[in-house]
C-alpha atoms as an extended CHARMM CRD file, in Angstrom:
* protein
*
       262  EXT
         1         1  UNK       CA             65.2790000000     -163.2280000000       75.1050000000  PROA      1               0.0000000000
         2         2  UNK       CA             66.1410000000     -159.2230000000       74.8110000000  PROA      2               0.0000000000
         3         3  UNK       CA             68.7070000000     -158.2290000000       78.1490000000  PROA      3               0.0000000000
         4         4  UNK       CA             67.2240000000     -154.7050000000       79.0660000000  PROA      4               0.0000000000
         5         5  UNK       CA             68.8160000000     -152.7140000000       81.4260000000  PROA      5               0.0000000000
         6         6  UNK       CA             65.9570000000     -150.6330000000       82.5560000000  PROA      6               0.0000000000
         7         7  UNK       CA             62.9900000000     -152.8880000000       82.4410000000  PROA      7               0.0000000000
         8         8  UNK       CA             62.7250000000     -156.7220000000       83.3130000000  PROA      8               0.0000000000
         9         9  UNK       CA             60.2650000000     -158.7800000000       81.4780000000  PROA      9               0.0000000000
        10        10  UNK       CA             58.4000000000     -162.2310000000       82.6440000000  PROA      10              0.0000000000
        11        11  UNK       CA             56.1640000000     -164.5760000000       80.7850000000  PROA      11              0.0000000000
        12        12  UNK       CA             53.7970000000     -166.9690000000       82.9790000000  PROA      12              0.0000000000
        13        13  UNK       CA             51.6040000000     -168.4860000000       80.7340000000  PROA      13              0.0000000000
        14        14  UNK       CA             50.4660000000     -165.7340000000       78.1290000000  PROA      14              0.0000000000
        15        15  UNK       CA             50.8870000000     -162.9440000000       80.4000000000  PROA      15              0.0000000000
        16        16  UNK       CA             54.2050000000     -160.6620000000       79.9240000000  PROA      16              0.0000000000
        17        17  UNK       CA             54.7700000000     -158.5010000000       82.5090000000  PROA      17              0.0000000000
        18        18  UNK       CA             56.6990000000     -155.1700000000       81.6420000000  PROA      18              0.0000000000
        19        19  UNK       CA             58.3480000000     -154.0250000000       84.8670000000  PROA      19              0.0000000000
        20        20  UNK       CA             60.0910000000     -150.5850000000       84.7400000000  PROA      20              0.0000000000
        21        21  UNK       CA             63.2580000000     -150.3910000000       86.5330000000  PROA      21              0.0000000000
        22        22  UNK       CA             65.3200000000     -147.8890000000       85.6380000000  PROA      22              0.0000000000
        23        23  UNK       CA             68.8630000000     -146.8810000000       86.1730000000  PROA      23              0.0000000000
        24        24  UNK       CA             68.0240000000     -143.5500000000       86.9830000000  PROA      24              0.0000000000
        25        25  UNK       CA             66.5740000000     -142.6280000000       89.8990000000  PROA      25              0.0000000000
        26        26  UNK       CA             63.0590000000     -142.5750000000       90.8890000000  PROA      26              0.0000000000
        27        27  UNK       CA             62.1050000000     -144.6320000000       87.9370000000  PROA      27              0.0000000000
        28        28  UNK       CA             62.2720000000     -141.2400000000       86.0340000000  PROA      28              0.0000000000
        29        29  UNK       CA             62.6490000000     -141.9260000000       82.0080000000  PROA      29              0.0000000000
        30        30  UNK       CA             66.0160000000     -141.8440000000       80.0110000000  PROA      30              0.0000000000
        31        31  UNK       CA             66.7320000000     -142.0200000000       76.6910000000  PROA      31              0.0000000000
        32        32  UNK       CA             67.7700000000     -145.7010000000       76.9200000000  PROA      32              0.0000000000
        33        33  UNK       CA             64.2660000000     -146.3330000000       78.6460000000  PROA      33              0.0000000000
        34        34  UNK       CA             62.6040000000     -145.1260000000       76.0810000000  PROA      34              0.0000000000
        35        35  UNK       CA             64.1860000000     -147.0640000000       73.4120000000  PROA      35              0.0000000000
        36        36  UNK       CA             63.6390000000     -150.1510000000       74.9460000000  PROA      36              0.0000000000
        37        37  UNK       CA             59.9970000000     -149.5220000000       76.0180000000  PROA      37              0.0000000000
        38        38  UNK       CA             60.0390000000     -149.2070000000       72.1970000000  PROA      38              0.0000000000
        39        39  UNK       CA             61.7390000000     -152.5030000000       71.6310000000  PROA      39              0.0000000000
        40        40  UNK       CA             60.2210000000     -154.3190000000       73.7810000000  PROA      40              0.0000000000
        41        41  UNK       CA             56.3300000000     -153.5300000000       73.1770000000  PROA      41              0.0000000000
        42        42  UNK       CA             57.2250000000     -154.0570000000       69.0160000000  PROA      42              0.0000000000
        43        43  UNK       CA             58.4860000000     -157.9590000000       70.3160000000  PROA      43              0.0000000000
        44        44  UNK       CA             55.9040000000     -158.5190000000       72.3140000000  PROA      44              0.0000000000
        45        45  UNK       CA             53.5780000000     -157.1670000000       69.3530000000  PROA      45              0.0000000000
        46        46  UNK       CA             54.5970000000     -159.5550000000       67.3190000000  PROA      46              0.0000000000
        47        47  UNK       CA             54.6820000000     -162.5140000000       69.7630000000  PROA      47              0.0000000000
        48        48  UNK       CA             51.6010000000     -164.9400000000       69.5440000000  PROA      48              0.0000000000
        49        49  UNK       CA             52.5000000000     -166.4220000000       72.6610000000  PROA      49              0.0000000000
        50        50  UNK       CA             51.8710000000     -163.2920000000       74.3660000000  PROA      50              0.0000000000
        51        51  UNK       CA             48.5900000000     -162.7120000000       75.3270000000  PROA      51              0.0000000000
        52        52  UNK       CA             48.0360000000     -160.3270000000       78.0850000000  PROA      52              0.0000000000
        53        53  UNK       CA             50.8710000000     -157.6220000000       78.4800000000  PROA      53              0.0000000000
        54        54  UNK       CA             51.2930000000     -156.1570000000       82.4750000000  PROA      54              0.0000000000
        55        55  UNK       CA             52.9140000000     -152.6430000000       82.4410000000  PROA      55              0.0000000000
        56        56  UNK       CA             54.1720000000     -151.9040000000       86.7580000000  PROA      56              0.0000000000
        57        57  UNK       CA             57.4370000000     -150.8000000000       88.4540000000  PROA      57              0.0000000000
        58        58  UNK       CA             59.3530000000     -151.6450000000       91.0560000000  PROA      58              0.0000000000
        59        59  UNK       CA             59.7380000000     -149.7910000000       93.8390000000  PROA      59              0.0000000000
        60        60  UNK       CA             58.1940000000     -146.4450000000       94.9450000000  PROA      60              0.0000000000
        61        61  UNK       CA             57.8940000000     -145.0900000000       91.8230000000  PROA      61              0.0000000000
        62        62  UNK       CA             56.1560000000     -145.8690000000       88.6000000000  PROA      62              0.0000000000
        63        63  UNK       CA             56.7810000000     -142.8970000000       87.0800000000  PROA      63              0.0000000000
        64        64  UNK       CA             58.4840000000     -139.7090000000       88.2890000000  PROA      64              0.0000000000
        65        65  UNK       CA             59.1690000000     -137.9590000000       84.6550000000  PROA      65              0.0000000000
        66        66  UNK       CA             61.9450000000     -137.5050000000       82.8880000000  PROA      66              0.0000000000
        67        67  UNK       CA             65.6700000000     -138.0010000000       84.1060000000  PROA      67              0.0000000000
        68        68  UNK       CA             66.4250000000     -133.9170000000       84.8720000000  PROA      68              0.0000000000
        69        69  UNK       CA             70.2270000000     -134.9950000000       85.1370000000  PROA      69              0.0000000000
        70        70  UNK       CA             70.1410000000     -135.3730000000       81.7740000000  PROA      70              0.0000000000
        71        71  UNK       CA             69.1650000000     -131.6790000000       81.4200000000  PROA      71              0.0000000000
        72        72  UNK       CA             71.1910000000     -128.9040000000       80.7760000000  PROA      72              0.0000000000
        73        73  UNK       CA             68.8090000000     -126.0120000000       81.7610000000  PROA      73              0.0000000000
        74        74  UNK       CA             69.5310000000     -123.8370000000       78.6820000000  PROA      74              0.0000000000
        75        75  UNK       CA             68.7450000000     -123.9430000000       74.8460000000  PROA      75              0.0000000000
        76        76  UNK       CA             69.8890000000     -127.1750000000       74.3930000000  PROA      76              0.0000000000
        77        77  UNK       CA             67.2610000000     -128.3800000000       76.4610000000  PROA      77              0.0000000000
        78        78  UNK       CA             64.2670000000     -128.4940000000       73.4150000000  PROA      78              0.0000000000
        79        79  UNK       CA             66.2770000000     -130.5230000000       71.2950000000  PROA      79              0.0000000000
        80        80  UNK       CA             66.6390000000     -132.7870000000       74.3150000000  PROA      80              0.0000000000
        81        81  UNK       CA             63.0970000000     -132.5380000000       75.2190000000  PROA      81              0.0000000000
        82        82  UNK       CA             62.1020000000     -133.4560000000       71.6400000000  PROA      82              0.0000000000
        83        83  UNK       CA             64.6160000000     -136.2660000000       71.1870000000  PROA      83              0.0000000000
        84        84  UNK       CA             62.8750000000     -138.0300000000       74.4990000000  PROA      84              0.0000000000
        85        85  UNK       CA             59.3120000000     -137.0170000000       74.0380000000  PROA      85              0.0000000000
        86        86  UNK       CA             59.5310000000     -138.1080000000       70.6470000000  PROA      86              0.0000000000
        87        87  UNK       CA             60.9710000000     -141.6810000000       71.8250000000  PROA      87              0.0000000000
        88        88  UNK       CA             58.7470000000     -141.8870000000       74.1850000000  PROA      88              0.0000000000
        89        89  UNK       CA             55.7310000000     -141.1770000000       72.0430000000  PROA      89              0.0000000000
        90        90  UNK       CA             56.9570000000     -144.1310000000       69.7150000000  PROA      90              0.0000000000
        91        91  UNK       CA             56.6940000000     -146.3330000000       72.7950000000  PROA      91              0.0000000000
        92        92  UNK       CA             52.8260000000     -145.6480000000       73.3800000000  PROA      92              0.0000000000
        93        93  UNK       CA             52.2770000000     -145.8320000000       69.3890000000  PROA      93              0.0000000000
        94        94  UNK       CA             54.3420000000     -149.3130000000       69.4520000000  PROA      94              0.0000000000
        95        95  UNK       CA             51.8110000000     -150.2460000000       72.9970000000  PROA      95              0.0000000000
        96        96  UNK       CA             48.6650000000     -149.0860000000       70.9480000000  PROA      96              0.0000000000
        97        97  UNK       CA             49.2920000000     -150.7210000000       68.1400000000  PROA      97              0.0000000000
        98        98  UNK       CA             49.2620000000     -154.2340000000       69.7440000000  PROA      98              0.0000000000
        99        99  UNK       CA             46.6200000000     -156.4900000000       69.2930000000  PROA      99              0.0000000000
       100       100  UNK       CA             46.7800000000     -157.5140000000       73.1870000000  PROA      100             0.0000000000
       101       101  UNK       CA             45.4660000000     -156.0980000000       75.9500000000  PROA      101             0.0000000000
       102       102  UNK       CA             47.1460000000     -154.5520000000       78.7500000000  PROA      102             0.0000000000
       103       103  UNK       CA             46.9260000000     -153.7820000000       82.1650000000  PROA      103             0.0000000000
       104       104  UNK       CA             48.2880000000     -150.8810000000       83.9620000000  PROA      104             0.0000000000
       105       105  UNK       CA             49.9130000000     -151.8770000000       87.6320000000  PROA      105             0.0000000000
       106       106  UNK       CA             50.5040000000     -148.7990000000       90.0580000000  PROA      106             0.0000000000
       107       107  UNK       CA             51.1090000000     -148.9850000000       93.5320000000  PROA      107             0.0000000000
       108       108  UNK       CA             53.3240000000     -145.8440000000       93.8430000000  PROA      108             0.0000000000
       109       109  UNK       CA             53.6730000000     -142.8370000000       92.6530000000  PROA      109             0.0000000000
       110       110  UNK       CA             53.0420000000     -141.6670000000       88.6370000000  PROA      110             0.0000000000
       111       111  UNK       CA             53.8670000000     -138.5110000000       88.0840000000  PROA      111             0.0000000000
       112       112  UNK       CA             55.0560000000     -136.3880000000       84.7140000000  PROA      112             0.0000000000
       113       113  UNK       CA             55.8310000000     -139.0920000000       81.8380000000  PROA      113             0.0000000000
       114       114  UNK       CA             54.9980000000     -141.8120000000       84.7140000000  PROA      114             0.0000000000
       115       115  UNK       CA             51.3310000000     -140.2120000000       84.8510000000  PROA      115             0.0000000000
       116       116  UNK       CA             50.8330000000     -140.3300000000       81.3700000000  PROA      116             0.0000000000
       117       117  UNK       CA             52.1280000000     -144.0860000000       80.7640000000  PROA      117             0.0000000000
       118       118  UNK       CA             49.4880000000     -144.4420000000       82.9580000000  PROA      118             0.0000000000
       119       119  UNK       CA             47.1630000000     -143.2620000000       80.8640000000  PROA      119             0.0000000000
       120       120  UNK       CA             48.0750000000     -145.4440000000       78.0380000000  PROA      120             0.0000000000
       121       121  UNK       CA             46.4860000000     -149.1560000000       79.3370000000  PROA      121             0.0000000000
       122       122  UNK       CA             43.2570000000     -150.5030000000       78.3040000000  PROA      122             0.0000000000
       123       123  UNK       CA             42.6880000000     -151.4000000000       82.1240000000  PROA      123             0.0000000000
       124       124  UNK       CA             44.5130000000     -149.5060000000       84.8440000000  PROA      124             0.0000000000
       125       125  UNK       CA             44.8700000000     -151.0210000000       88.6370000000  PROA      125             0.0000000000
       126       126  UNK       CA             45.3580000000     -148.9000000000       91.7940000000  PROA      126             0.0000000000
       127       127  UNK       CA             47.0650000000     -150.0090000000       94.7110000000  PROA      127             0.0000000000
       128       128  UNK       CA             45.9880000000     -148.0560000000       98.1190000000  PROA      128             0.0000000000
       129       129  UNK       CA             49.4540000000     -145.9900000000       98.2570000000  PROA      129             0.0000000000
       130       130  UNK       CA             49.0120000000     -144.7140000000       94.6570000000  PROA      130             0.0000000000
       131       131  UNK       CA             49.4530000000     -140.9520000000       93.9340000000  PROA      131             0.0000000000
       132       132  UNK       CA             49.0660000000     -139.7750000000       90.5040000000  PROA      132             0.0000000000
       133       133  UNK       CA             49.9980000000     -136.3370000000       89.0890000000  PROA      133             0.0000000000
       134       134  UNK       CA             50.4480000000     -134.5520000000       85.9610000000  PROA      134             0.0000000000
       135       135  UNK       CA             53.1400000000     -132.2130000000       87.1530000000  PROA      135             0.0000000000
       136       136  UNK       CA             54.5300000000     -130.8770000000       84.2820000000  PROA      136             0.0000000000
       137       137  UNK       CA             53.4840000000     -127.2790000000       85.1950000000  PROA      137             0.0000000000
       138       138  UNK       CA             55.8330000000     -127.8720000000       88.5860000000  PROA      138             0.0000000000
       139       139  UNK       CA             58.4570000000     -127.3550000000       85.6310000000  PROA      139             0.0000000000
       140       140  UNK       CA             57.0460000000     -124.7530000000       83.7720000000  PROA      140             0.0000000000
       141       141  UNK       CA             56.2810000000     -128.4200000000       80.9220000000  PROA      141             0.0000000000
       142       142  UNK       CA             52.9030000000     -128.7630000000       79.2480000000  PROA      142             0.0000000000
       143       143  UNK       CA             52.4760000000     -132.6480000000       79.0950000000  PROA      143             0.0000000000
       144       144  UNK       CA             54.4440000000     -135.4000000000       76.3420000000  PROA      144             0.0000000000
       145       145  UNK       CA             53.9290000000     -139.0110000000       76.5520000000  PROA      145             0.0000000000
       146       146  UNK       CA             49.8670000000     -138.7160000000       75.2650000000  PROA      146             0.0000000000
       147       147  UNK       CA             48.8180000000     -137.0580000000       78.7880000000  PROA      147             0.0000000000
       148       148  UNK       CA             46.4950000000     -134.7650000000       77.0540000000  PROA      148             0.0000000000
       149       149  UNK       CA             45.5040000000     -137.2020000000       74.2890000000  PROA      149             0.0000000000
       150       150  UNK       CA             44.1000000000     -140.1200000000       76.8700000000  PROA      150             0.0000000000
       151       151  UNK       CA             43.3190000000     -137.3000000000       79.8670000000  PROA      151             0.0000000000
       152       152  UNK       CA             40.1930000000     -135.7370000000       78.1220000000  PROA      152             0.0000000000
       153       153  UNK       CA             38.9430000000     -139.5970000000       76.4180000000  PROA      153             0.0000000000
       154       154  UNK       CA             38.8580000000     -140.5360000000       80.4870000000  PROA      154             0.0000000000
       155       155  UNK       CA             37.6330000000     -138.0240000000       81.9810000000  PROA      155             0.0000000000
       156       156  UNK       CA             36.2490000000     -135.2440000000       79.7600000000  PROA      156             0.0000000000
       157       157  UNK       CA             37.1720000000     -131.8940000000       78.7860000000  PROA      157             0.0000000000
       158       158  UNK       CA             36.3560000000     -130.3000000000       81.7650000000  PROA      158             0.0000000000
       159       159  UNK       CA             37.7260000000     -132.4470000000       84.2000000000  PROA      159             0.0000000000
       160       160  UNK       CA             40.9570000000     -132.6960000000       82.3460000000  PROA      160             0.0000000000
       161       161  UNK       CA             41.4980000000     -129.2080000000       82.1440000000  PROA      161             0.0000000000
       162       162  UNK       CA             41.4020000000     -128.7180000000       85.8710000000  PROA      162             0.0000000000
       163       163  UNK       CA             43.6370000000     -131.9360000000       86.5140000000  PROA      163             0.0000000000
       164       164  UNK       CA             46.3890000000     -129.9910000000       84.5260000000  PROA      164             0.0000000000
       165       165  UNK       CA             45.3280000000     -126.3040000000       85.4670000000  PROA      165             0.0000000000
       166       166  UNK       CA             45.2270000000     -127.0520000000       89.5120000000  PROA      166             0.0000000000
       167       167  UNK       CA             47.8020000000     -129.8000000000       89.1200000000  PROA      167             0.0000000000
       168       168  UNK       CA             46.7560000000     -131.3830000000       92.4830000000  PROA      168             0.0000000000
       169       169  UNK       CA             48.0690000000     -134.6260000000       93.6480000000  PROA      169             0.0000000000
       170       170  UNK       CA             45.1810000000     -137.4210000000       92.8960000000  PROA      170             0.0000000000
       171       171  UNK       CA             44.5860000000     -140.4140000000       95.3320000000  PROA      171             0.0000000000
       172       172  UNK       CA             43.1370000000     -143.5270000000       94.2370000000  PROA      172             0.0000000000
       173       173  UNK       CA             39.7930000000     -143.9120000000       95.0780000000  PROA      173             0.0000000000
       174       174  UNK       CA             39.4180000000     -140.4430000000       93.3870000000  PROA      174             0.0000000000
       175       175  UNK       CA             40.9330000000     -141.8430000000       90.2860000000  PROA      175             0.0000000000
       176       176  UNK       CA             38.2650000000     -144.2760000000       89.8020000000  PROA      176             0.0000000000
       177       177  UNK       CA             35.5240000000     -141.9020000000       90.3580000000  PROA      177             0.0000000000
       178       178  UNK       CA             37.1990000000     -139.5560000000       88.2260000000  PROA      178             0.0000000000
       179       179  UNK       CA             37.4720000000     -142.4230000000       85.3420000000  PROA      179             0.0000000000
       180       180  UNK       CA             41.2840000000     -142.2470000000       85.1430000000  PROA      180             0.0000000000
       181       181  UNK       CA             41.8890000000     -145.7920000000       86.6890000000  PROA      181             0.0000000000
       182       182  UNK       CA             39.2330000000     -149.2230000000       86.6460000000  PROA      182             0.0000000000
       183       183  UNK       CA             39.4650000000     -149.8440000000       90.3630000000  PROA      183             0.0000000000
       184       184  UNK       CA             41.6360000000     -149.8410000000       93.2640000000  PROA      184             0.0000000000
       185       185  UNK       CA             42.9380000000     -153.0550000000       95.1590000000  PROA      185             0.0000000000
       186       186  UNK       CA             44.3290000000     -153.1190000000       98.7040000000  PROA      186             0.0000000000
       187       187  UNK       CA             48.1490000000     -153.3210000000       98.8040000000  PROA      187             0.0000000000
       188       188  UNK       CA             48.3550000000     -156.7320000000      100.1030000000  PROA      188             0.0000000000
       189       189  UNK       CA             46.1010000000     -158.4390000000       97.5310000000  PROA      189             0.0000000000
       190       190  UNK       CA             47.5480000000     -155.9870000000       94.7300000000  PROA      190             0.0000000000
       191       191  UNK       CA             49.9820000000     -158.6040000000       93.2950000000  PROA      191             0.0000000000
       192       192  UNK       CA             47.4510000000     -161.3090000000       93.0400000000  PROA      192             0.0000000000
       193       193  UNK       CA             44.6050000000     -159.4010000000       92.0490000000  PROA      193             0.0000000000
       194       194  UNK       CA             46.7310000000     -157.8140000000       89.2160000000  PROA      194             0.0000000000
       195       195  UNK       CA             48.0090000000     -161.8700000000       88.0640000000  PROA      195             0.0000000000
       196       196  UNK       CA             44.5490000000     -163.1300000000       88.4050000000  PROA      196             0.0000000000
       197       197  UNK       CA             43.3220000000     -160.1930000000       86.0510000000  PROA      197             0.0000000000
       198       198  UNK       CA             45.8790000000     -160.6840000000       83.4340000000  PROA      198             0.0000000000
       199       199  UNK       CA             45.2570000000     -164.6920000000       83.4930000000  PROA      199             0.0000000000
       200       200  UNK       CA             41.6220000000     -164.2540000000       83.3040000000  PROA      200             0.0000000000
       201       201  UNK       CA             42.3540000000     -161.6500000000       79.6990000000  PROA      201             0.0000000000
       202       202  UNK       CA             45.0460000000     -164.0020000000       78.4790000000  PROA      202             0.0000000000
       203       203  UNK       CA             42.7670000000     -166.7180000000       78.3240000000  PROA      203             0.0000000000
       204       204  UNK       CA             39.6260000000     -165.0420000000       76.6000000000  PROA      204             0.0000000000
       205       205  UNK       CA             40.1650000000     -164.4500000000       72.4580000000  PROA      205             0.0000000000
       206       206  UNK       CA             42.8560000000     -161.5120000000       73.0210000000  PROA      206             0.0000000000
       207       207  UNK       CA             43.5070000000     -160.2630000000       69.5130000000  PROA      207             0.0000000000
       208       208  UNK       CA             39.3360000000     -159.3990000000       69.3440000000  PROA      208             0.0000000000
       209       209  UNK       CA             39.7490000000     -158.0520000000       72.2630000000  PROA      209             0.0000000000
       210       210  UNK       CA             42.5950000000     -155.9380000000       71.4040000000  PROA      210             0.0000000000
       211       211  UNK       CA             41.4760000000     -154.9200000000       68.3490000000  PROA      211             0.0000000000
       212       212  UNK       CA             38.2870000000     -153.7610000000       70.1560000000  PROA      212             0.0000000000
       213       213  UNK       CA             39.9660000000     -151.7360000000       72.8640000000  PROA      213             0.0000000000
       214       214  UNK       CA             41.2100000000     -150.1760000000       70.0220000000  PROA      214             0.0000000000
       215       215  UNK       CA             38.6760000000     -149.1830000000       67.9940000000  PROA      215             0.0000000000
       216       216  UNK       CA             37.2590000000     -147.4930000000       70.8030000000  PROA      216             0.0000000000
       217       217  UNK       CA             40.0940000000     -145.5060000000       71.1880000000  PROA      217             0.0000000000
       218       218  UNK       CA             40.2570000000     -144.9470000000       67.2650000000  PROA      218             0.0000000000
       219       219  UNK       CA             36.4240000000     -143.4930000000       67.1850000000  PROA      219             0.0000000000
       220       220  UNK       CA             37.3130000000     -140.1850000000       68.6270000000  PROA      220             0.0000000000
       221       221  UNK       CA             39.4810000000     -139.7770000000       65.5030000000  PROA      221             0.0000000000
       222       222  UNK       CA             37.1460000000     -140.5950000000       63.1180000000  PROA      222             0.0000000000
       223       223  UNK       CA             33.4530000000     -139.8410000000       61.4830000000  PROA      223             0.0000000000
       224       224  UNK       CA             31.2550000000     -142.4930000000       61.1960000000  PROA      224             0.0000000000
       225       225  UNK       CA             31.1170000000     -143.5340000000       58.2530000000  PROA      225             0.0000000000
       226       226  UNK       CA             35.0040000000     -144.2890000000       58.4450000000  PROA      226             0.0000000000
       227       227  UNK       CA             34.8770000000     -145.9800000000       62.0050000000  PROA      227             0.0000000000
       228       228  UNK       CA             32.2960000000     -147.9240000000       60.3000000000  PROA      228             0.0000000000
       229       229  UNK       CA             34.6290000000     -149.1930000000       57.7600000000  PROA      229             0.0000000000
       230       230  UNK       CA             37.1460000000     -149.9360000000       60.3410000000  PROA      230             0.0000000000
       231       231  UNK       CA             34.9900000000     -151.8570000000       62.2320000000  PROA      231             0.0000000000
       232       232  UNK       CA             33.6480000000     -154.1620000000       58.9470000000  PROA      232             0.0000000000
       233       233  UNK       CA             37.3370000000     -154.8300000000       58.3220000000  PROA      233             0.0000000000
       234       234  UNK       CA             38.1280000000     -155.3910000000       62.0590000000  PROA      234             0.0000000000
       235       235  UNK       CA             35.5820000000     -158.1880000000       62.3670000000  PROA      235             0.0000000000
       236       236  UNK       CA             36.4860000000     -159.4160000000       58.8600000000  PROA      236             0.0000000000
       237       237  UNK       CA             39.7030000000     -160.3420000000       60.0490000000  PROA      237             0.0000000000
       238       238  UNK       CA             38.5990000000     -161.9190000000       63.2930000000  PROA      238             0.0000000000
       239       239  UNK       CA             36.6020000000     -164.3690000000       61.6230000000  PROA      239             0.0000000000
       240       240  UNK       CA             40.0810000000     -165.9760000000       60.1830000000  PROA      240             0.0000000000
       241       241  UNK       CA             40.8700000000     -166.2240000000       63.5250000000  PROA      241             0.0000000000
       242       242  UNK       CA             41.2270000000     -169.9620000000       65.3180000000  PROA      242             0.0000000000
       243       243  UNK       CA             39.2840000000     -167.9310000000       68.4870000000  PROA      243             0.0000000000
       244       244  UNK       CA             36.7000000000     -167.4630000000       66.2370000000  PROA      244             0.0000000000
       245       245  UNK       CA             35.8820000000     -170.8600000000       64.6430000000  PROA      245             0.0000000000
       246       246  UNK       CA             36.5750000000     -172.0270000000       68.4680000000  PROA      246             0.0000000000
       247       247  UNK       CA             34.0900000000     -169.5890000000       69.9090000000  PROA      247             0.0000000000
       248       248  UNK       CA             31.7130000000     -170.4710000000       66.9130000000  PROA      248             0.0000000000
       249       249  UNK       CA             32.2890000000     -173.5600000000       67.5620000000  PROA      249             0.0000000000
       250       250  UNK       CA             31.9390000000     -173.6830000000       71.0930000000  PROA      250             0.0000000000
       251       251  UNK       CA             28.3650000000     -171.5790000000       71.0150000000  PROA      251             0.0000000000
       252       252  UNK       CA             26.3910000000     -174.0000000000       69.2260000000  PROA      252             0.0000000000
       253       253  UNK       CA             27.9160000000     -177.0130000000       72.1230000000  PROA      253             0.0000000000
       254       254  UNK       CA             27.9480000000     -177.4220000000       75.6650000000  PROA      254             0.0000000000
       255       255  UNK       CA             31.4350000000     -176.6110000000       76.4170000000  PROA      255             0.0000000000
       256       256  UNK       CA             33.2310000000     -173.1450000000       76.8450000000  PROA      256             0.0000000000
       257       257  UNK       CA             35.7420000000     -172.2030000000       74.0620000000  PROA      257             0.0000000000
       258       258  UNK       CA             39.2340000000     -172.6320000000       74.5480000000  PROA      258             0.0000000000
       259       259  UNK       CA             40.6100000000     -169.6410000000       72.8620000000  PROA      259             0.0000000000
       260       260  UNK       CA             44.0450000000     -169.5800000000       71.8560000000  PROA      260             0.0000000000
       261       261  UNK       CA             44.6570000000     -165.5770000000       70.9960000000  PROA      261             0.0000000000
       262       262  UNK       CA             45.0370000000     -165.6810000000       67.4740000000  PROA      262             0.0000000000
């Protein structure tokens, strides 16, 4: 198993939880965090054992942007800027691209690059002392990290332009009615309600489920003819599945299928 230094990672039966810990402060994002967000969502990727993936912090912060130490407040700053978003952005291509589901965990604060990491689950879970905030604009920033790709998809146009524009602090029960977050759990039951989720995913027939989070995230991108296409070879390839000859299997008995992710 990979050694990270700014992220642990824990496997309970299926379920890999991602915590983000990083050396910096606030749980803001370095260079080396990016790189092994990077790392670490290609393993799990690939891992059939993994079946649920958990993305949450430790500490106060989720999120709090990028590490500003590591800025030099002249020129050089764009290349720097480029060199992390563009690190970062791997990250939430290497997190889309598996065929897993996973949950968002925030009972903190996500702001800047911590806001839009946010974004990025298929399911995202609230404690009661969550704040989230795009931010970039306290910094004269416009957004990395795919803040204004998955901002609009949750909440529409409208709504996302006036989250960034206004740039106002967002609690959690107004995340949920705003569509940015699936629900919010009181602190005290967060860490169980949050396990008890992810067990409940991990055991259902993950890589359909995956794949269909992400082919709803894919139809915004494409006309229908081609998201049709997608979709015939997306369900093509679940029926080699084991899930699906269980779940087949399973619909014309009298017991529940025992899906096994793959």
């Amino acid at each position: 198993m990979t050694d990270y230094e700014n992220l642990t990672v824990d496997h309970d039966d299926g379920v890999a939880t991602v915590t983000l810990d990083s050396t910096a402060g606030r749980n803001s994002l370095t260079l080396e965090m990016a790189d092994e967000l990077i790392a670490v969502a290609a393993d799990l990727g690939e891992d059939q054992e993994t079946r649920c993936i958990v993305l949450t912090h430790e500490g106060q912060f989720f999120g709090s942007g990028a590490d500003l130490a590591q800025l030099e407040g002249d020129d050089s700053d764009a290349a720097r800027l480029r060199q992390l978003a563009g690190r970062a952005h791997e990250a939430v291509i290497q997190f889309q691209q598996t065929e897993t589901p996973v949950v968002g965990a925030v009972n903190g604060i996500a702001a800047g690059i911590g806001f839009s990491l946010a974004l990025m689950p298929d399911l995202l879970i609230l404690g009661e002392d969550t704040t989230l905030r795009f931010a970039y604009p306290g910094i004269g920033l416009t957004g990395d990290g795919g803040s204004t790709f998955f901002l609009p998809r949750l909440v529409g146009l409208r709504n996302a332009k006036e989250i960034v524009l206004r740039d106002e602090p967002i609690g959690p029960e107004e995340a949920v009615d705003l569509g940015l977050a699936t629900e919010v759990v009181p602190s005290e039951e967060f860490d169980d309600h949050v396990a008890d989720l992810a067990a409940d995913l991990a055991s259902g027939p993950t890589h359909a489920l995956g794949t269909a989070s992400r082919l709803l995230t894919q139809s915004y991108e494409r006309g229908l003819e081609s998201h049709l296409a997608a979709e015939t070879d997306a369900i093509a390839k679940a029926a080699r599945t084991e899930d699906y000859e269980r779940g087949l299997g399973a619909f014309f008995g009298e017991d529940d299928p025992e899906f096994v992710g793959y």
